[in-house]
N, CA, C and O atoms as a GROMACS GRO file, in nm:
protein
  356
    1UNK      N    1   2.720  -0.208   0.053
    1UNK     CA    2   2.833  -0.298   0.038
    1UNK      C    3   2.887  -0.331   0.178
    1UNK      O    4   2.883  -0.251   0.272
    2UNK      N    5   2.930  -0.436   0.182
    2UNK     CA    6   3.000  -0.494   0.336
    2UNK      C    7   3.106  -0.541   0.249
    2UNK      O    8   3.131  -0.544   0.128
    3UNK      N    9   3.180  -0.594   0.412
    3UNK     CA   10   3.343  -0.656   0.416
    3UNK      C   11   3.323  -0.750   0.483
    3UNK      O   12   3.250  -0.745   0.582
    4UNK      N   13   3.393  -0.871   0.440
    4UNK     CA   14   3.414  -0.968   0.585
    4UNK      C   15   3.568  -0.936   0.629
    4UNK      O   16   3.657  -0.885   0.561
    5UNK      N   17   3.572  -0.983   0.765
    5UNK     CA   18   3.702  -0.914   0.838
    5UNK      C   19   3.708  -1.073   0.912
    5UNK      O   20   3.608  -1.133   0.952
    6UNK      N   21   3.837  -1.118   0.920
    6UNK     CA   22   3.846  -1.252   1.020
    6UNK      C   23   3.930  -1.162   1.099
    6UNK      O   24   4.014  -1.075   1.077
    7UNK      N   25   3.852  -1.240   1.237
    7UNK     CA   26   3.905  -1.268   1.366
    7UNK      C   27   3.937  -1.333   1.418
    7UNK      O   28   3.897  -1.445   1.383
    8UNK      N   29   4.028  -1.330   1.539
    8UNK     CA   30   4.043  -1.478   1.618
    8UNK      C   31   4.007  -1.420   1.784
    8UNK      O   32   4.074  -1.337   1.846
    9UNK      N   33   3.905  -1.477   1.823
    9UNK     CA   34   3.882  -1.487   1.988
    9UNK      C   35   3.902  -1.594   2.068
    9UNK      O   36   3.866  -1.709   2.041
   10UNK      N   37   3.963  -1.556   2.171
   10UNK     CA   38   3.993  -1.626   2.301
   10UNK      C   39   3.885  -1.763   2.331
   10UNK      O   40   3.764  -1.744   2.322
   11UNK      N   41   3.928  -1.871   2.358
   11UNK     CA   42   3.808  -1.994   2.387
   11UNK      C   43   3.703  -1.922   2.473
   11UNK      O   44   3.584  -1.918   2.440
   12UNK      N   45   3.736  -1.883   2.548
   12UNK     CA   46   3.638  -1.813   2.673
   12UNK      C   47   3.550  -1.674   2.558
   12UNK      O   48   3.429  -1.698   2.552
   13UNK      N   49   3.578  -1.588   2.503
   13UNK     CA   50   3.492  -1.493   2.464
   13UNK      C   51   3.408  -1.555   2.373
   13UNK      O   52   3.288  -1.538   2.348
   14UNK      N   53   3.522  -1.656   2.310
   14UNK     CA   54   3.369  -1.776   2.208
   14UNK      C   55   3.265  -1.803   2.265
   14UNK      O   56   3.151  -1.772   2.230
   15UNK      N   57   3.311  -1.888   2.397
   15UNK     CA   58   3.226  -1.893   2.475
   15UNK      C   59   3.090  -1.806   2.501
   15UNK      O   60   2.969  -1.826   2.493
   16UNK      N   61   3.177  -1.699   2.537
   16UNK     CA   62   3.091  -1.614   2.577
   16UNK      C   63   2.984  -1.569   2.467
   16UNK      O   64   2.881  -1.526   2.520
   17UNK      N   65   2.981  -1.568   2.365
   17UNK     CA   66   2.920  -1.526   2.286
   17UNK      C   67   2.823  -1.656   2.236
   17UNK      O   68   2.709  -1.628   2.200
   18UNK      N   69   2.846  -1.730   2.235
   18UNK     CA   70   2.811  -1.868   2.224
   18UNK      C   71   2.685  -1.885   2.333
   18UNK      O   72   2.578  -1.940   2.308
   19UNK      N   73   2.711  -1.844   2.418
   19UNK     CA   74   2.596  -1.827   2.558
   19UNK      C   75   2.509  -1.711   2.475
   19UNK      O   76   2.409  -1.761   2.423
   20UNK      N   77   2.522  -1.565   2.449
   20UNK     CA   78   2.502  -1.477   2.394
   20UNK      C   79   2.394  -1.515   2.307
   20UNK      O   80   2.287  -1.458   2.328
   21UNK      N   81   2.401  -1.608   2.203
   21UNK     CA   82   2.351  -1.654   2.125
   21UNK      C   83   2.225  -1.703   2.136
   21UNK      O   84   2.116  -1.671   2.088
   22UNK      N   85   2.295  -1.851   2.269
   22UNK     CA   86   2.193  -1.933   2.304
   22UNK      C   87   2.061  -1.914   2.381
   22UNK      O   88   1.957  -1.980   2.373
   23UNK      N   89   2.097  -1.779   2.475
   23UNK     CA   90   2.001  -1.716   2.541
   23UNK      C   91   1.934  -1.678   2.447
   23UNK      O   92   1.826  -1.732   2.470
   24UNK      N   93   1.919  -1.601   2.319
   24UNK     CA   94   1.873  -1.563   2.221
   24UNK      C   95   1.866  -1.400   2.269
   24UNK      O   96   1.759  -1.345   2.242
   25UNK      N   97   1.947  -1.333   2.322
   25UNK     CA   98   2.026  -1.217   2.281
   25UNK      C   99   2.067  -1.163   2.164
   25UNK      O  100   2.071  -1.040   2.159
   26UNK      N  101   2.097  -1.222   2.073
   26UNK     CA  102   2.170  -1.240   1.917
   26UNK      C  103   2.111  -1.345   1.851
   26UNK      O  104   2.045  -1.428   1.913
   27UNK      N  105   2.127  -1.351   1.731
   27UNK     CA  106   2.094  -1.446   1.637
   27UNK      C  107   2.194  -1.550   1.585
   27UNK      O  108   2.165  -1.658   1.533
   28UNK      N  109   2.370  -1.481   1.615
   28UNK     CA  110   2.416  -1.521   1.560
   28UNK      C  111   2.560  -1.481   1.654
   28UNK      O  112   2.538  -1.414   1.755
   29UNK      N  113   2.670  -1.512   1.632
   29UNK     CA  114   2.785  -1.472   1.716
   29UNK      C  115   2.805  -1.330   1.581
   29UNK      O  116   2.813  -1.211   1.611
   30UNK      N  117   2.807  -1.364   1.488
   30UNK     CA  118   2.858  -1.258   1.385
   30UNK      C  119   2.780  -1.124   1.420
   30UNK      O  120   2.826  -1.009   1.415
   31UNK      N  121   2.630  -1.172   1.462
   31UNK     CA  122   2.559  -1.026   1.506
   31UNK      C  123   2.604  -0.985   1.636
   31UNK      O  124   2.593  -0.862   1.642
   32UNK      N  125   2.666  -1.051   1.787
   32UNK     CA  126   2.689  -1.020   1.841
   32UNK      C  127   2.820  -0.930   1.882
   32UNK      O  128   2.836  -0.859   1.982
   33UNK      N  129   2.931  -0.964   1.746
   33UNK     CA  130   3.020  -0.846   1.704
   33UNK      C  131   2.999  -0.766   1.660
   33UNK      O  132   3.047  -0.656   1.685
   34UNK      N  133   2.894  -0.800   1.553
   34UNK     CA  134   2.844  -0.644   1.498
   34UNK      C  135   2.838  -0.538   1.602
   34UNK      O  136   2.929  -0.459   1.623
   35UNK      N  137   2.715  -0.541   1.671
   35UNK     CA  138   2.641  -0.514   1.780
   35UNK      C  139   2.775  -0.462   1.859
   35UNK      O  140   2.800  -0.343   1.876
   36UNK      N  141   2.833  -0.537   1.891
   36UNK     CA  142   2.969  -0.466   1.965
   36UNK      C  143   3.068  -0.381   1.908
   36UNK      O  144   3.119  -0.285   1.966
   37UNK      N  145   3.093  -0.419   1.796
   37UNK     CA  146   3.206  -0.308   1.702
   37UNK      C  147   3.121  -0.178   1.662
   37UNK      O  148   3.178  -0.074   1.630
   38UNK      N  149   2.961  -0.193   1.668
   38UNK     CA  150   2.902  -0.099   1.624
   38UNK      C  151   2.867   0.033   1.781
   38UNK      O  152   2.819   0.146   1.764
   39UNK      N  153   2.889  -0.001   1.860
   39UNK     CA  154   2.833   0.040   1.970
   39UNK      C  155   2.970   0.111   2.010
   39UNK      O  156   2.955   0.226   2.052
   40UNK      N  157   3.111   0.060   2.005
   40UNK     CA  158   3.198   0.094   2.010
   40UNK      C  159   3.240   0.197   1.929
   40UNK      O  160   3.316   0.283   1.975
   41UNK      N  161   3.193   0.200   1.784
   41UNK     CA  162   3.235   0.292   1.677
   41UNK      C  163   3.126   0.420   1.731
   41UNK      O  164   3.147   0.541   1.721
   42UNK      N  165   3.061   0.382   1.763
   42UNK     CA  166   2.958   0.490   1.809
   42UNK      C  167   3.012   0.612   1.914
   42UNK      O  168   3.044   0.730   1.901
   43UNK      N  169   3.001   0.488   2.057
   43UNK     CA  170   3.086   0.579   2.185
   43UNK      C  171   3.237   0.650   2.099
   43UNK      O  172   3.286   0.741   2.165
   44UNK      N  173   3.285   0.630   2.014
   44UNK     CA  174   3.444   0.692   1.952
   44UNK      C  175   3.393   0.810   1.888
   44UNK      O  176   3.446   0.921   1.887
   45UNK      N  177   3.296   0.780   1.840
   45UNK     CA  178   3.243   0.918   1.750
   45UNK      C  179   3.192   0.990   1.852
   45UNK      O  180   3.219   1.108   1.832
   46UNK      N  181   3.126   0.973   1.961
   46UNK     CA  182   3.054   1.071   2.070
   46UNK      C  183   3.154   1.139   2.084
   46UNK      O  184   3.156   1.260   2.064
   47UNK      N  185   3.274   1.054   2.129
   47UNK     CA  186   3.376   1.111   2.228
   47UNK      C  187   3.434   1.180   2.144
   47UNK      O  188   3.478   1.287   2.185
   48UNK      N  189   3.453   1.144   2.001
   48UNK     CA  190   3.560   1.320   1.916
   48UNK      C  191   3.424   1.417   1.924
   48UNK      O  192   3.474   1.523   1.961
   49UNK      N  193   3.313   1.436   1.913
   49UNK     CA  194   3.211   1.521   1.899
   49UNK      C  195   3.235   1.628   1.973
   49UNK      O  196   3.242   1.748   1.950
   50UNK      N  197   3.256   1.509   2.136
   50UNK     CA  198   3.243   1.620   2.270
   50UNK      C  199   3.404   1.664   2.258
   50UNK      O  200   3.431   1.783   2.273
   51UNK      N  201   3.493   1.582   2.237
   51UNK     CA  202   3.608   1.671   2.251
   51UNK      C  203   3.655   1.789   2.144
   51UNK      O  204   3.737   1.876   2.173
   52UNK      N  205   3.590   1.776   2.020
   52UNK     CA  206   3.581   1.878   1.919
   52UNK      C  207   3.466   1.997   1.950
   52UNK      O  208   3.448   2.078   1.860
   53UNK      N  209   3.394   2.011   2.060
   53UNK     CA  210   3.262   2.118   2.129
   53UNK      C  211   3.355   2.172   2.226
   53UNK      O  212   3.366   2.293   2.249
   54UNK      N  213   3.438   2.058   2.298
   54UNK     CA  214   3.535   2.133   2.424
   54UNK      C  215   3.639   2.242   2.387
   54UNK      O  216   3.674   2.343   2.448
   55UNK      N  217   3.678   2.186   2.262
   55UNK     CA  218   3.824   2.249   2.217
   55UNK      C  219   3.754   2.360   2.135
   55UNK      O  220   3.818   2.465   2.140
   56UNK      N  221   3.627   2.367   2.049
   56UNK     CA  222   3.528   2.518   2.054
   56UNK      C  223   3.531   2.585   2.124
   56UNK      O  224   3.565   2.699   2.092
   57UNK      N  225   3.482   2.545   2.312
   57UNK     CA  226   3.455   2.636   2.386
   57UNK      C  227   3.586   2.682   2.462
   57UNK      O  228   3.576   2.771   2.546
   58UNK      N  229   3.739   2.611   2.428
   58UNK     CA  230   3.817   2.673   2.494
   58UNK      C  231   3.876   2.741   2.398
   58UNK      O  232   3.971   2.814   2.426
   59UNK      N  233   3.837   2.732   2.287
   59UNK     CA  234   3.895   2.881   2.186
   59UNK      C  235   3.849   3.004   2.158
   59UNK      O  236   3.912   3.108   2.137
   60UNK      N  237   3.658   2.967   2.161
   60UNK     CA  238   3.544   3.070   2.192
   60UNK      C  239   3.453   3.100   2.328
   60UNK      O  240   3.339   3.147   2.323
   61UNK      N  241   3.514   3.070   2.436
   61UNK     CA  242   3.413   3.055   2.546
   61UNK      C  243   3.290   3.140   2.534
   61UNK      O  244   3.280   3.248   2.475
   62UNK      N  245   3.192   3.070   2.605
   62UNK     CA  246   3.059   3.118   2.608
   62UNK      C  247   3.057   3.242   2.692
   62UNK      O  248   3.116   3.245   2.800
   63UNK      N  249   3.002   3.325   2.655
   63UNK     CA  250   2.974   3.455   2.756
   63UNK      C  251   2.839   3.464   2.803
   63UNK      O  252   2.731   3.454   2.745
   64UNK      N  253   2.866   3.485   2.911
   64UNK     CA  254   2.710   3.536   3.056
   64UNK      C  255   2.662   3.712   3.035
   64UNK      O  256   2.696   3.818   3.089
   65UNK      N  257   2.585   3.679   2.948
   65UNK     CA  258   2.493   3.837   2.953
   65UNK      C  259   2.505   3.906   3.057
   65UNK      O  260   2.548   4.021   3.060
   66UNK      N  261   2.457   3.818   3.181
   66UNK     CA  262   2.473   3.855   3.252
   66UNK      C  263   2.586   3.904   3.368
   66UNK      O  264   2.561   3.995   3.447
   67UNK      N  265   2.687   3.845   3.366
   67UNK     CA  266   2.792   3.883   3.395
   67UNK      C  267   2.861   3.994   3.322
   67UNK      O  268   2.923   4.084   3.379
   68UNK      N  269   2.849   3.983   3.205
   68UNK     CA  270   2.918   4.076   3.073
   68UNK      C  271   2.852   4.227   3.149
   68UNK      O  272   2.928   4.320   3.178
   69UNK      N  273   2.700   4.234   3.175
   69UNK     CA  274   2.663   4.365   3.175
   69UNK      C  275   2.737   4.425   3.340
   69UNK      O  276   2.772   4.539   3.373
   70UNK      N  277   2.740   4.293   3.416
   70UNK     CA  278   2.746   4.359   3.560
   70UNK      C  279   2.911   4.378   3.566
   70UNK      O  280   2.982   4.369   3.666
   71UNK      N  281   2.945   4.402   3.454
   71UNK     CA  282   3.128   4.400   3.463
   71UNK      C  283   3.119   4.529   3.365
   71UNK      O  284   3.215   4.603   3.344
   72UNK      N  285   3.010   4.543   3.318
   72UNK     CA  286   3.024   4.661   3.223
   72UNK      C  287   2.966   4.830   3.320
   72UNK      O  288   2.994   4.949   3.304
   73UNK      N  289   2.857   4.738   3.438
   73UNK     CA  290   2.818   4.848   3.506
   73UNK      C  291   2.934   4.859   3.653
   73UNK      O  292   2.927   4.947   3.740
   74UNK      N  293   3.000   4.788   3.651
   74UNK     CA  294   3.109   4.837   3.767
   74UNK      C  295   3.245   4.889   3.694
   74UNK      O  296   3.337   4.928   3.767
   75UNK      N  297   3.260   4.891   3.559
   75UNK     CA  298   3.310   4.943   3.489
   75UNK      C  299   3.306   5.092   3.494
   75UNK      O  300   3.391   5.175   3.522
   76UNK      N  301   3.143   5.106   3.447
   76UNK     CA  302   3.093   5.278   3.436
   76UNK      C  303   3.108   5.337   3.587
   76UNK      O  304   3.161   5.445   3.611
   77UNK      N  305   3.052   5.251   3.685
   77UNK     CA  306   3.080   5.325   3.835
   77UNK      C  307   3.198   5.337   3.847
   77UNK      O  308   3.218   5.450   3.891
   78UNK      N  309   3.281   5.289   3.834
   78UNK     CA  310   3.485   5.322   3.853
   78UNK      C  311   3.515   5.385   3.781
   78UNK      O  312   3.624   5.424   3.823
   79UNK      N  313   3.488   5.457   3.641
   79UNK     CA  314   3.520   5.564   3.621
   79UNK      C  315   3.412   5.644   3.615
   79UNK      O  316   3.416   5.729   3.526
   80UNK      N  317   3.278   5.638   3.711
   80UNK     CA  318   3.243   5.788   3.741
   80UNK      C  319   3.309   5.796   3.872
   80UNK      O  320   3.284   5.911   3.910
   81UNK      N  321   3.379   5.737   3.960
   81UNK     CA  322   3.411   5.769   4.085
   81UNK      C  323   3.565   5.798   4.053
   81UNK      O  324   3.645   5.829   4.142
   82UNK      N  325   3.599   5.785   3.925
   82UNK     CA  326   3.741   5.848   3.926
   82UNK      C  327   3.732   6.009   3.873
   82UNK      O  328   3.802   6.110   3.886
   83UNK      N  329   3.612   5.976   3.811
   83UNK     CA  330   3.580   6.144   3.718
   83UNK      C  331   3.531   6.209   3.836
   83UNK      O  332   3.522   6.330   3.815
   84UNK      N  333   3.493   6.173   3.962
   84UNK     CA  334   3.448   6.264   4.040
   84UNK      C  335   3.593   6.331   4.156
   84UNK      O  336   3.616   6.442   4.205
   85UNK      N  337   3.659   6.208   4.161
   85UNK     CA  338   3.808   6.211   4.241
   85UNK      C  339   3.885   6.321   4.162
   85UNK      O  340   3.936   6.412   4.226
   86UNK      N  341   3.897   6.317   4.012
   86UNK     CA  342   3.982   6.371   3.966
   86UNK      C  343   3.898   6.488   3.870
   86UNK      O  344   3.942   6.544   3.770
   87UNK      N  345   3.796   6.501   3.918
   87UNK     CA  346   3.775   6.613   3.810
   87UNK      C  347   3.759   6.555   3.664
   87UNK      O  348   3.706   6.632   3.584
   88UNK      N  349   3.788   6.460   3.629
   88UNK     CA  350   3.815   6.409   3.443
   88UNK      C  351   3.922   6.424   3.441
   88UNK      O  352   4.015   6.492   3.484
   89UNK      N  353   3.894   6.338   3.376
   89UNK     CA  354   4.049   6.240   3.322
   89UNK      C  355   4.118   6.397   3.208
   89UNK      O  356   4.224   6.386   3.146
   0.00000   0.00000   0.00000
């Protein structure tokens, strides 16, 4: 199912599309809105995608194995060098 939707454009974007046409870019000015409202609805949806992945990773950030372990082994060395300072805790 479709909709028709009226518009009104500027003499000049008629224009422009009118060229659009004639080059044979488009078939039609109606396809050359399509083509544009569709490309536009597109980039809008990218952009909530990535900002709904961003607002993931600033609620779950990703963790580095590798970092995780080398924070876990200067972890264990600071308290064997406190268990050795102090005898145990």
């Amino acid at each position: 199912m479709s909709e028709q939707i009226a518009v009104r454009f500027s003499d000049e974007t008629a224009e422009t599309l009118e060229e659009l046409v004639a080059s044979g870019r488009f078939s039609s000015k109606a396809d050359a809105i399509r083509a544009g409202v569709e490309s536009f609805l597109e980039a809008e949806r990218r952009r909530r995608v990535g900002e709904l992945i961003a607002e993931g990773y600033r609620r779950v950030p990703q963790r580095d194995a590798g970092l995780d372990a080398a924070l876990d082994a200067a972890a264990a060395d600071v308290a064997r060098a406190l268990d050795a300072e102090d005898g145990g805790w």
